[in-house]
C-alpha positions as CSV (number, residue, x, y, z in Angstrom):
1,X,0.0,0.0,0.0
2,X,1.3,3.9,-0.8
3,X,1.7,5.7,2.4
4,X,-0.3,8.4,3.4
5,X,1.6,11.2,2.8
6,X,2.4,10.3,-0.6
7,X,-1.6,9.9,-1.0
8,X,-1.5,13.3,0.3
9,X,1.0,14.3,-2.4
10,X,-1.5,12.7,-5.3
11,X,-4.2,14.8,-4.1
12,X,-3.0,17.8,-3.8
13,X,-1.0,17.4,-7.3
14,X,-4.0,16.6,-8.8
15,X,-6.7,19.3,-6.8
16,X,-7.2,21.2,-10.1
17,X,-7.8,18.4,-12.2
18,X,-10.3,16.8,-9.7
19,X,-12.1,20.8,-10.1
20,X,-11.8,20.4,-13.7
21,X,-13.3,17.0,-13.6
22,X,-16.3,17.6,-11.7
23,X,-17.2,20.9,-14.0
24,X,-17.4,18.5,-17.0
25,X,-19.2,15.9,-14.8
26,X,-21.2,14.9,-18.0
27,X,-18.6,14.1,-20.2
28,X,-17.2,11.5,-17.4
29,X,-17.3,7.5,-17.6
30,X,-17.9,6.2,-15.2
31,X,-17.0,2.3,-14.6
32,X,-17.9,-0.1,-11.6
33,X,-15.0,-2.3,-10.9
34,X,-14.6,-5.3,-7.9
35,X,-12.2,-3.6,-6.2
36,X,-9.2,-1.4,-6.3
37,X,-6.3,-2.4,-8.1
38,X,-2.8,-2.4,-6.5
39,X,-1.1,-0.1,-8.3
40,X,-1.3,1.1,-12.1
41,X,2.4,0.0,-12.2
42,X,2.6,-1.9,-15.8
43,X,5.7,-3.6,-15.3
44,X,4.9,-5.6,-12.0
45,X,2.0,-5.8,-11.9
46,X,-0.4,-8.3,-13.6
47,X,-3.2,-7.3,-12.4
48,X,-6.3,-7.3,-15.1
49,X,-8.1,-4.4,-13.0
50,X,-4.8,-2.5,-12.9
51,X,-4.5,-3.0,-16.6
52,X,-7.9,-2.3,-17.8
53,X,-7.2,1.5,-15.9
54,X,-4.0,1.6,-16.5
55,X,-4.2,0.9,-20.6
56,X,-5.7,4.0,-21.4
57,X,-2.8,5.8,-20.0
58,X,0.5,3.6,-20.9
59,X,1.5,2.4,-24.0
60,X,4.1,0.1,-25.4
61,X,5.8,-0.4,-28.3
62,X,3.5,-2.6,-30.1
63,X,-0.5,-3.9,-28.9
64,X,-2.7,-6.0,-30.4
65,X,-5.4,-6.0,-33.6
66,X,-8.9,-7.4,-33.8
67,X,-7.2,-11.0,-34.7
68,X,-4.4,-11.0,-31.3
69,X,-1.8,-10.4,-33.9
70,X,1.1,-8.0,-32.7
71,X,1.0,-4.7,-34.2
72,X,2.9,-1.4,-34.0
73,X,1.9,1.3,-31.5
74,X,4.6,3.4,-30.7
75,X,6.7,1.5,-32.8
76,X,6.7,2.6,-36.7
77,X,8.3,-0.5,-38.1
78,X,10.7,-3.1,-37.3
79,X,13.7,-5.8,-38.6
80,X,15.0,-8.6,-38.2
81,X,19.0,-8.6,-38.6
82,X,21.9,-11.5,-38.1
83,X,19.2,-14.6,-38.6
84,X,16.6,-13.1,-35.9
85,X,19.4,-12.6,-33.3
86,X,18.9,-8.5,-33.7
87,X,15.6,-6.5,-33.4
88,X,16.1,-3.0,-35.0
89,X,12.7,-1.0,-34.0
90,X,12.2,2.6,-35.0
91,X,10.4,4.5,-33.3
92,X,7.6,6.8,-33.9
93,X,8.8,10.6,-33.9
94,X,5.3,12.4,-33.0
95,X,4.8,11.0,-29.6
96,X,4.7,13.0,-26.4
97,X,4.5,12.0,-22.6
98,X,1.7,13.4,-20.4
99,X,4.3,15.5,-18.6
100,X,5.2,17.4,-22.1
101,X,8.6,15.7,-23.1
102,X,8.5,14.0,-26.3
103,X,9.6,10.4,-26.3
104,X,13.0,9.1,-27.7
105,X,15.0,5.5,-27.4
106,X,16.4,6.8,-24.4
107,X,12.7,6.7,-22.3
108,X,12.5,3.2,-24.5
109,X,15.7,1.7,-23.4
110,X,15.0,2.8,-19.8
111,X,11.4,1.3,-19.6
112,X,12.9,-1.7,-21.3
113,X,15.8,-2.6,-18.9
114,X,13.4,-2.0,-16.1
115,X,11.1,-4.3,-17.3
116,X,13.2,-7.0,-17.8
117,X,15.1,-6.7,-14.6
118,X,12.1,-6.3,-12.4
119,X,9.1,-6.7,-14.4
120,X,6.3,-9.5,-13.5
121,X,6.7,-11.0,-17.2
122,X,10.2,-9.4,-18.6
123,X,12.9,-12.3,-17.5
124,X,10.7,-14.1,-20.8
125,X,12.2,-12.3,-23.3
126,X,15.1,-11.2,-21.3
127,X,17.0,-14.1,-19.9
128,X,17.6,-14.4,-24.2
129,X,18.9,-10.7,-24.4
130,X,22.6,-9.8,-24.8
131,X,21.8,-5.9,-25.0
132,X,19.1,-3.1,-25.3
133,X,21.0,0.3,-26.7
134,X,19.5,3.5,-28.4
135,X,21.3,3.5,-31.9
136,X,19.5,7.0,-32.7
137,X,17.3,9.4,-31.5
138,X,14.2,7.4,-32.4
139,X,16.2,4.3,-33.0
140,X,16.5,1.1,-30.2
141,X,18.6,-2.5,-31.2
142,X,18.0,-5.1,-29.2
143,X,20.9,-8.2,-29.5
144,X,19.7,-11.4,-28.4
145,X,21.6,-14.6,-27.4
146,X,19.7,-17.2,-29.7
147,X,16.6,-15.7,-32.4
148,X,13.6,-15.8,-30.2
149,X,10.0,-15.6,-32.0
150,X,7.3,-14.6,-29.5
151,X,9.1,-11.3,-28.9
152,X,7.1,-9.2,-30.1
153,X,3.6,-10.9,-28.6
154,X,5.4,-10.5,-25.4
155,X,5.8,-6.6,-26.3
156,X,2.6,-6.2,-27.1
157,X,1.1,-7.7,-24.2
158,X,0.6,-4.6,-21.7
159,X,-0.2,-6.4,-18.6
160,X,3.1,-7.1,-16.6
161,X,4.7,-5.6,-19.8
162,X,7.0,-3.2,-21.4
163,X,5.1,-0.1,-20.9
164,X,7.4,3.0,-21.7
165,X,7.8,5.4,-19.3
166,X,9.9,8.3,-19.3
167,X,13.5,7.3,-18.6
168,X,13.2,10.3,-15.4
169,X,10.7,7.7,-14.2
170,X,11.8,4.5,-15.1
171,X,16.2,4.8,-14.7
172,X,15.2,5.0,-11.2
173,X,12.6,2.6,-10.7
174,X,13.6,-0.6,-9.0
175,X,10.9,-3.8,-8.3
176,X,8.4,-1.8,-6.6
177,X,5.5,-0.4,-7.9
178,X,6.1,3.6,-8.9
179,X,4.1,6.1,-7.0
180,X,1.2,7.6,-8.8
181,X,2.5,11.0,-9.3
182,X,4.9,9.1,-11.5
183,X,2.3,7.9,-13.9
184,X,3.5,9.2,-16.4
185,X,2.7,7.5,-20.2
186,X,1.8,8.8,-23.4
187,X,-1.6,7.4,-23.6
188,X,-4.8,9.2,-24.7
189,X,-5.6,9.8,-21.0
190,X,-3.3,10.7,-18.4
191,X,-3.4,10.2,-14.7
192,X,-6.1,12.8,-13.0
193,X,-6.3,11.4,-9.3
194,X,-6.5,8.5,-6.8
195,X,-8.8,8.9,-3.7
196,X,-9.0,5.5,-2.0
197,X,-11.8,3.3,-1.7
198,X,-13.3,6.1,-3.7
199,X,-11.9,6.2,-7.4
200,X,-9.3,6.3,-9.6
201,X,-9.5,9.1,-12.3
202,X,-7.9,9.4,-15.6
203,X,-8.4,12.8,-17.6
204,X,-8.1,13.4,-21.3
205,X,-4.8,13.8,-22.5
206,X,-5.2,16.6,-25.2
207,X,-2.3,16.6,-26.8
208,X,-2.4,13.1,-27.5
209,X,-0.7,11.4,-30.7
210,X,-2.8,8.5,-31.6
211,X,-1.1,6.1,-34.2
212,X,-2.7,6.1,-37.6
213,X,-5.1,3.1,-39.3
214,X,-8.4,2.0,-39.0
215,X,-9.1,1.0,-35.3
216,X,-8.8,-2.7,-34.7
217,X,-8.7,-4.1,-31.6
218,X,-6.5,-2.5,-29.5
219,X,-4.8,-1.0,-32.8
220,X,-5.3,1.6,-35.1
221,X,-6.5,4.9,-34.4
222,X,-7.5,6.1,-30.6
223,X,-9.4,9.1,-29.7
224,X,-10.2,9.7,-26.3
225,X,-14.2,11.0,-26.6
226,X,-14.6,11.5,-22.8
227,X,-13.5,14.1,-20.5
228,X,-12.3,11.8,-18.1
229,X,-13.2,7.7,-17.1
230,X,-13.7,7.3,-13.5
231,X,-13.2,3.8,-12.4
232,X,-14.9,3.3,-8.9
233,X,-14.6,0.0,-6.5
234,X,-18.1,-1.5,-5.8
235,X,-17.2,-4.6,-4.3
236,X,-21.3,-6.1,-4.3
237,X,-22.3,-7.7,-7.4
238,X,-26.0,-6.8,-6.7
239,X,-24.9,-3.0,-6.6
240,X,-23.0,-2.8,-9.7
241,X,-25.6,-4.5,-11.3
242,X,-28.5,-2.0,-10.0
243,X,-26.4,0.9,-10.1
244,X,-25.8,0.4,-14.0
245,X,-29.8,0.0,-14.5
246,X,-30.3,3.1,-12.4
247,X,-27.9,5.0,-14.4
248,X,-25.2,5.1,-11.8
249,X,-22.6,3.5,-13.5
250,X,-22.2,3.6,-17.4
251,X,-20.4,0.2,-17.2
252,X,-19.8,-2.9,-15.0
253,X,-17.5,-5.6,-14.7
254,X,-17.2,-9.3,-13.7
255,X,-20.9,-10.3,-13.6
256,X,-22.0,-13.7,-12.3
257,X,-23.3,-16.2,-15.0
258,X,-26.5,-17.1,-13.5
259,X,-27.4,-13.2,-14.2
260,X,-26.3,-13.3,-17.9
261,X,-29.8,-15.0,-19.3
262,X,-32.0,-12.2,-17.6
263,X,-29.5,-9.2,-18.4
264,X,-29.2,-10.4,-21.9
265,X,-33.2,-10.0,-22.6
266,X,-33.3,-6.6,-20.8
267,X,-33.1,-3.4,-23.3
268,X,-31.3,-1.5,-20.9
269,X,-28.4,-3.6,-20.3
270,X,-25.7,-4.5,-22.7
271,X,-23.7,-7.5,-22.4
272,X,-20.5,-7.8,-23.5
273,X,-18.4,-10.8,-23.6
274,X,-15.0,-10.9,-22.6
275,X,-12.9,-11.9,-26.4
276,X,-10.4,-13.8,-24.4
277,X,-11.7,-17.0,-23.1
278,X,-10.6,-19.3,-20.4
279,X,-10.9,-22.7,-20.8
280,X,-10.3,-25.8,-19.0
281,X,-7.1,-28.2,-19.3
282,X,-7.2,-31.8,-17.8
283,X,-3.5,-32.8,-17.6
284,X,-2.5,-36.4,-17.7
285,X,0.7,-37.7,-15.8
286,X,4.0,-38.2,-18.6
287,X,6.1,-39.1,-15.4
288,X,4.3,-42.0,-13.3
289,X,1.6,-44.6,-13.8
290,X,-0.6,-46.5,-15.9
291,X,-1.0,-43.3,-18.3
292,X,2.8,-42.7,-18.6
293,X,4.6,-43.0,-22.2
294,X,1.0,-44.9,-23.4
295,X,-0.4,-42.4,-26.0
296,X,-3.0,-45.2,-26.7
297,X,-4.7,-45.3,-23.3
298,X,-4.6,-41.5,-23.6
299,X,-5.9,-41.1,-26.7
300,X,-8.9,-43.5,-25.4
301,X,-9.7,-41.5,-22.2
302,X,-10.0,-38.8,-25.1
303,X,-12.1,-40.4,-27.1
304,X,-14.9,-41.3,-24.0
305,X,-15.0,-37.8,-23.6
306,X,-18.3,-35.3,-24.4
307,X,-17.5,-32.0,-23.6
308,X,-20.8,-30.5,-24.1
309,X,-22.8,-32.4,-21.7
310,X,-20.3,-31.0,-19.2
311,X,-20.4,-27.3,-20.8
312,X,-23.8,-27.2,-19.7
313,X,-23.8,-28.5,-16.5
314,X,-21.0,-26.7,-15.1
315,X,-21.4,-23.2,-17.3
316,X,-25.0,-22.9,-18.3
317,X,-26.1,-20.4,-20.7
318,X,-25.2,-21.2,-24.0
319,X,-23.3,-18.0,-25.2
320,X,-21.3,-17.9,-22.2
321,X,-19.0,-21.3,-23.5
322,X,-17.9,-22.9,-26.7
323,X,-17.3,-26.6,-27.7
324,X,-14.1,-24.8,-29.1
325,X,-11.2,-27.9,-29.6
326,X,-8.7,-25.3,-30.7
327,X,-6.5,-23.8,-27.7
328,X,-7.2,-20.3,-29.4
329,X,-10.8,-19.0,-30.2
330,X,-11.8,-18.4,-33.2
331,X,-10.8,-15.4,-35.0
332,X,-7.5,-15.4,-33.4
333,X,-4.6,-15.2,-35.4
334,X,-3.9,-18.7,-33.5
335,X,-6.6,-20.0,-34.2
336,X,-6.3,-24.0,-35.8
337,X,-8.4,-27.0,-36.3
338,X,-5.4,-29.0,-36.3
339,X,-6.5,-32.4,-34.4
340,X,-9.8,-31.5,-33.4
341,X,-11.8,-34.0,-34.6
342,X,-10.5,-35.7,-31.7
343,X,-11.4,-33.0,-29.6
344,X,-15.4,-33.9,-28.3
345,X,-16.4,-38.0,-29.7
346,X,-18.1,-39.3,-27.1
347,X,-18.2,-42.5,-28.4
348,X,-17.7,-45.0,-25.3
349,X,-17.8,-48.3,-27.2
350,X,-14.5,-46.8,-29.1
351,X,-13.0,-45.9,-26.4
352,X,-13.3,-49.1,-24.6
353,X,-12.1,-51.0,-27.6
354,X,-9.0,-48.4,-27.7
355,X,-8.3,-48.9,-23.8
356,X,-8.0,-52.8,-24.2
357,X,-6.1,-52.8,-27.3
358,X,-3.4,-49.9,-25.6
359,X,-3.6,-52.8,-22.4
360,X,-5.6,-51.0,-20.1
361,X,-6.7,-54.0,-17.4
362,X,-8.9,-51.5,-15.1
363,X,-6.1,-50.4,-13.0
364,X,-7.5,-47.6,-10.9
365,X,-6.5,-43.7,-12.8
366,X,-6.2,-41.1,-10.2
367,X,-8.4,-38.3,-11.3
368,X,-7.6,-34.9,-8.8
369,X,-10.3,-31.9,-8.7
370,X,-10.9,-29.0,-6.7
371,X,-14.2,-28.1,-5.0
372,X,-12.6,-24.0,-4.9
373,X,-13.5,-23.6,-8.2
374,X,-17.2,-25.1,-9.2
375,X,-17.0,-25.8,-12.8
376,X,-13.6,-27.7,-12.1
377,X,-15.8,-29.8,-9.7
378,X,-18.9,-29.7,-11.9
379,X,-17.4,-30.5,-15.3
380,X,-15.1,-33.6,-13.4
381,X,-18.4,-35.0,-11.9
382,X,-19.5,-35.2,-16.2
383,X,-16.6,-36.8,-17.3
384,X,-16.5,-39.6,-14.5
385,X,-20.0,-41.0,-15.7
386,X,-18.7,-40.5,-19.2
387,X,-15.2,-42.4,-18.2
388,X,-17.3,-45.4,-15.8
389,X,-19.4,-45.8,-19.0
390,X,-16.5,-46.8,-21.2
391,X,-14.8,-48.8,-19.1
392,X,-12.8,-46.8,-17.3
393,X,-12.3,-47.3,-13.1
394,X,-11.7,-43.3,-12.1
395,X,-10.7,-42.9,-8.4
396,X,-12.0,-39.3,-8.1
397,X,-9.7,-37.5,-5.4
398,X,-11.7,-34.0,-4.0
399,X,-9.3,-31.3,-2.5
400,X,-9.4,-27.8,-2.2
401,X,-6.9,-26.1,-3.9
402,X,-4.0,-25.5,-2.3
403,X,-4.3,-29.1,-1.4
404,X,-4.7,-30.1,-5.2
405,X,-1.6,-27.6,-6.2
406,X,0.6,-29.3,-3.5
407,X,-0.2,-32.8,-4.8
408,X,-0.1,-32.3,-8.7
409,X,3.3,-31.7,-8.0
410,X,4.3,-35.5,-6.8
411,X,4.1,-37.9,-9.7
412,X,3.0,-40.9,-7.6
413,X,-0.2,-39.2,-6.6
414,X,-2.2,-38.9,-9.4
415,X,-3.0,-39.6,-12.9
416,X,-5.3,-37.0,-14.0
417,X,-5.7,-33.8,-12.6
418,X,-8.3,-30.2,-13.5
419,X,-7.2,-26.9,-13.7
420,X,-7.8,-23.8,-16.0
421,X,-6.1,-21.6,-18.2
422,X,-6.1,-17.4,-19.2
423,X,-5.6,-15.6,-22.3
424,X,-1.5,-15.8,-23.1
425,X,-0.6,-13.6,-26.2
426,X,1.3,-16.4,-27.7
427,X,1.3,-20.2,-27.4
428,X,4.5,-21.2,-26.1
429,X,3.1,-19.5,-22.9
430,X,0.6,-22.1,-22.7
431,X,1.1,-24.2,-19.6
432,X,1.6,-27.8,-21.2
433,X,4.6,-26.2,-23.8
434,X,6.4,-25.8,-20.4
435,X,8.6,-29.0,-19.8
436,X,8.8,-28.6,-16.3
437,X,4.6,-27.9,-15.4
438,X,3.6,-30.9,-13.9
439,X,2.1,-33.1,-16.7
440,X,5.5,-33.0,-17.7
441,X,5.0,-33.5,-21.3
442,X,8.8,-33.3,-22.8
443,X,8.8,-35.7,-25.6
444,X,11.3,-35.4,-28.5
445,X,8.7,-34.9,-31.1
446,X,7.4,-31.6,-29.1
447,X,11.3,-30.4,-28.5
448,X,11.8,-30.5,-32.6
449,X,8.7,-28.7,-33.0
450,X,9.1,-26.8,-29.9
451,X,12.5,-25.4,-31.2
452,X,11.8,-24.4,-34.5
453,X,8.5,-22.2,-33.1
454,X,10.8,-20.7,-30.6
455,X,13.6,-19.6,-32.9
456,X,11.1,-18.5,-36.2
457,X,10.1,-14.7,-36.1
458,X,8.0,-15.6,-39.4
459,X,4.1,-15.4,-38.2
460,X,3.2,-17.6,-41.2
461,X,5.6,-20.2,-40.2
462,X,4.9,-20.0,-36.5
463,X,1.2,-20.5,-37.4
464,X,2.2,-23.3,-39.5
465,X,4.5,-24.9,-36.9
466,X,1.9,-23.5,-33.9
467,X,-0.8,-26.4,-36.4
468,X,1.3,-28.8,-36.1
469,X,2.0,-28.9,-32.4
470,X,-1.8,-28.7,-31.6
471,X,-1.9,-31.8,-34.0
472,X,0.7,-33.4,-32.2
473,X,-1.0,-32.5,-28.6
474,X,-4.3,-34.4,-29.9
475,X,-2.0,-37.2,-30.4
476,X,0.3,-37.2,-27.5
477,X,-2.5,-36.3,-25.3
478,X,-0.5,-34.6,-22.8
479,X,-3.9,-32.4,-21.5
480,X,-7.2,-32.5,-22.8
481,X,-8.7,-29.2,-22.9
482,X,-12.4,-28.8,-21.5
483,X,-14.3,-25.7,-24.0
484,X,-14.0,-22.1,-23.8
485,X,-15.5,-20.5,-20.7
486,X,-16.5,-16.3,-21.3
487,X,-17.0,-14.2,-18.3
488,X,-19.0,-10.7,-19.4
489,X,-19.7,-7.4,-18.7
490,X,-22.9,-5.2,-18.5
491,X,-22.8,-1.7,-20.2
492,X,-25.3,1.0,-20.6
493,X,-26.9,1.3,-24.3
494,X,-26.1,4.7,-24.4
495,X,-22.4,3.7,-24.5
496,X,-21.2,4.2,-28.4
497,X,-18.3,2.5,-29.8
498,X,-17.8,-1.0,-27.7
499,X,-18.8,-3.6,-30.1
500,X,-19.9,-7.3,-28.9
501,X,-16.8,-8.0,-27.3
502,X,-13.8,-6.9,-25.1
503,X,-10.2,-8.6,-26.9
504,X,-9.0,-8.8,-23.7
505,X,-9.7,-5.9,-21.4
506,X,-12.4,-3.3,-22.2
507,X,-11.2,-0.2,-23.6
508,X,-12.4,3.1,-23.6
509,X,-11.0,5.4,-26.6
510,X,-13.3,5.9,-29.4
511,X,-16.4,5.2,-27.0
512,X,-18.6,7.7,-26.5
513,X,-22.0,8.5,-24.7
């Protein structure tokens, strides 16, 4: 938490912009969040809250389209030097930070080393970098050890990413979180003011120098419309849903399912989908027992499996989850149906058939869930009957989660086990591509393939080799992935501007009222 006197530094900092703010009280948004967020800190701090503020007044060097595909922001343009083991970025020449300074490599190559020093997600692309230097004024070159392809998905994802600040702020910012009065960015708001438990308040940013395009996703164009976008805790669901209807709020976030069918028949609500999915992973054991090095067996647990069924038990209304095999939604850049077919058969008298030809004598399979998280529970409870009915003898093991977390990591004490999985901005961040997540899936077909999506920075070939891994998971079975699982929002139809869907956090430039 900030101390008080440096909240008492905020407020007074920021006294004529609160003045300003409440003169123009009609031109405000304001947004009902769950809580407070930490800090607005981009570097350390992952949290989505923090980032859904916090975006509309930081920017990196590149964000993300319509599709998830990496795209420049305060980059112009980019290359690729000495067989992907140099990054040459130029930088855009018309952008200026909220405190007046325009922007040069030197802020870049400040925010940069401070990210990947202390930043929640920077030792990812930085344990593979030799150097970061500013060779020009609007020039950086970053040298790496061995050609690494997801670096520029990691630069465009802003949460726990390479933000740029100004190198006054960042050259002397170590792991913790910067104080607000150095939130400073070059976004199309800027930091207005911070009264706890009350709000924070971003302000329009008018001299603002939005990149250039046709707005997609998070890219393109960005034109602040609003005066300023209040963002106020309102812990109670029941509140941030009632206050929206009553006009209270102009938008609210992280609304329960069971809600969704009744908001989503009522004029005066809006719902709004969340583009980035979870969805749930059942990982099977590569180290120990009967599932261990037998890709048969596995692939005839997969093929007893119905995921809809389970969908709708443990999730409910229909537009809140997809049957969706691929481990990217579609529309995606990522997306692929590589291997799906195998994705949601059902068929228990194949399966059984499978099970006895891969040698499968009923030996008991160790299936872990937690009752902390009720669709792991709920969609587990599915699968058992499915499992029982072609053959299979599941010993369902019930934990809460710290327990499960503790467990999953000793090979001898399970065979299957549930857990879930976030939005990454590029697959190798997915859980079961890392060797050492228990599952431990580290065969040498995934290492070849594993290797050659690493090194590429071509996004045709890492699609194409990104196909081929998916295939090779369906085949492997390493983890079985559950369906897509969207969590929503609730807006006011007055709001302009916000589409069907958030990409990953909602946004707020070129929304109006």
């Amino acid at each position: 938490m900030f101390r008080k006197n440096r909240w008492k530094t905020v407020l007074a900092a920021a006294l004529a912009t609160s003045m300003a703010s409440t003169a123009f009280a009609a031109g405000t948004l304001r947004y009902a969040t769950i809580g407070e967020p930490p800090s607005l800190d981009q570097h350390v701090v992952t949290s989505d809250l923090a980032t859904t503020i916090a975006h509309h007044m930081f920017e990196g060097l590149y964000t993300f389209d319509a599709s998830n595909a990496p795209v420049p922001l305060l980059a112009e343009s980019d290359r690729i030097e000495d067989g992907g083991k140099t990054i040459v970025i130029t930088l855009r020449k018309d952008v200026t930070f909220h405190n007046g300074e325009d922007m040069t490599s030197a802020d870049v190559v400040a925010s940069l080393q401070r990210w990947g020093e202390h930043g929640s997600r920077g030792s990812l692309l930085f344990a593979n970098v030799e150097s970061v230097e500013a060779t020009g004024d609007h020039e950086v070159t970053i040298r790496l050890k061995e050609p690494f392809g997801p670096w520029k998905n990691l630069m465009a994802f802003i949460n726990g990413g390479p933000a740029i600040y100004p190198a006054s702020v960042a050259s002397g910012a170590g792991k913790e979180p910067i104080a607000p009065e150095q939130y400073i960015g070059t976004g199309p708001y800027r930091f207005g003011e911070w009264q706890p438990n009350r709000h924070v308040e971003l302000v329009r940013f008018d001299d603002y120098d939005s990149p250039s395009g046709e707005p997609s996703g998070y890219g393109g164009a960005r034109k602040a419309e609003f005066d300023a976008l209040r963002f106020i805790p309102v812990p109670d669901v029941g509140t941030r849903v009632s206050g929206l209807q009553a006009g209270d709020y102009d938008y609210a976030e992280n609304i329960p399912g069971d809600l969704f069918a009744d908001l989503d028949a009522n004029p005066d609500v809006k719902t709004i989908l969340n583009g980035g999915p979870i969805f749930g992973l059942v990982f099977l054991n590569s180290k120990d027992g009967p599932l261990k090095e037998n890709f048969a067996l596995r692939r005839a647990i997969q093929t007893a499996l119905n995921k809809t069924p389970a969908l709708q038990v443990a999730i409910g209304p229909e537009k809140l989850w997809r049957a969706n095999g691929s481990f990217q939604p579609e529309g995606n850049v990522w997306y692929t149906d590589a291997g799906t077919d195998n994705f949601s058969k059902g068929d228990a008298a194949a399966a059984k058939s499978l099970a006895a030809e891969a040698g499968y004598n009923g030996e008991p399979i160790k299936f872990m869930v937690s009752t902390n998280y009720a669709f792991h529970y709920d969609t587990a409870i599915v699968y058992t009957k499915q499992l029982a009915q072609a053959g299979f003898n599941i010993d369902l093991q019930v934990y809460d989660w710290a327990t499960l977390i503790k467990k999953r990591s000793q090979p001898d004490q399970w065979d299957l086990f549930f857990t879930h999985h976030g939005f990454v901005p590029d697959p190798i961040l997915i859980s079961v591509m890392n060797d050492n997540y228990p599952g431990w899936w580290a065969t040498p077909e995934k290492a070849a393939l594993k290797a050659k999506f690493t090194a590429s920075s071509d996004p045709a070939e890492r699609q194409k080799l990104w196909s081929e891994i998916q295939a090779l998971i369906y085949e492997q079975v390493p983890t079985m992935k559950t369906g897509d699982i969207y969590t929503y929002n609730i807006a006011s139809p007055r709001l302009e501007g916000l589409g069907e869907a958030t990409l990953i956090w909602p946004h707020f430039w070129n929304v109006s009222k």
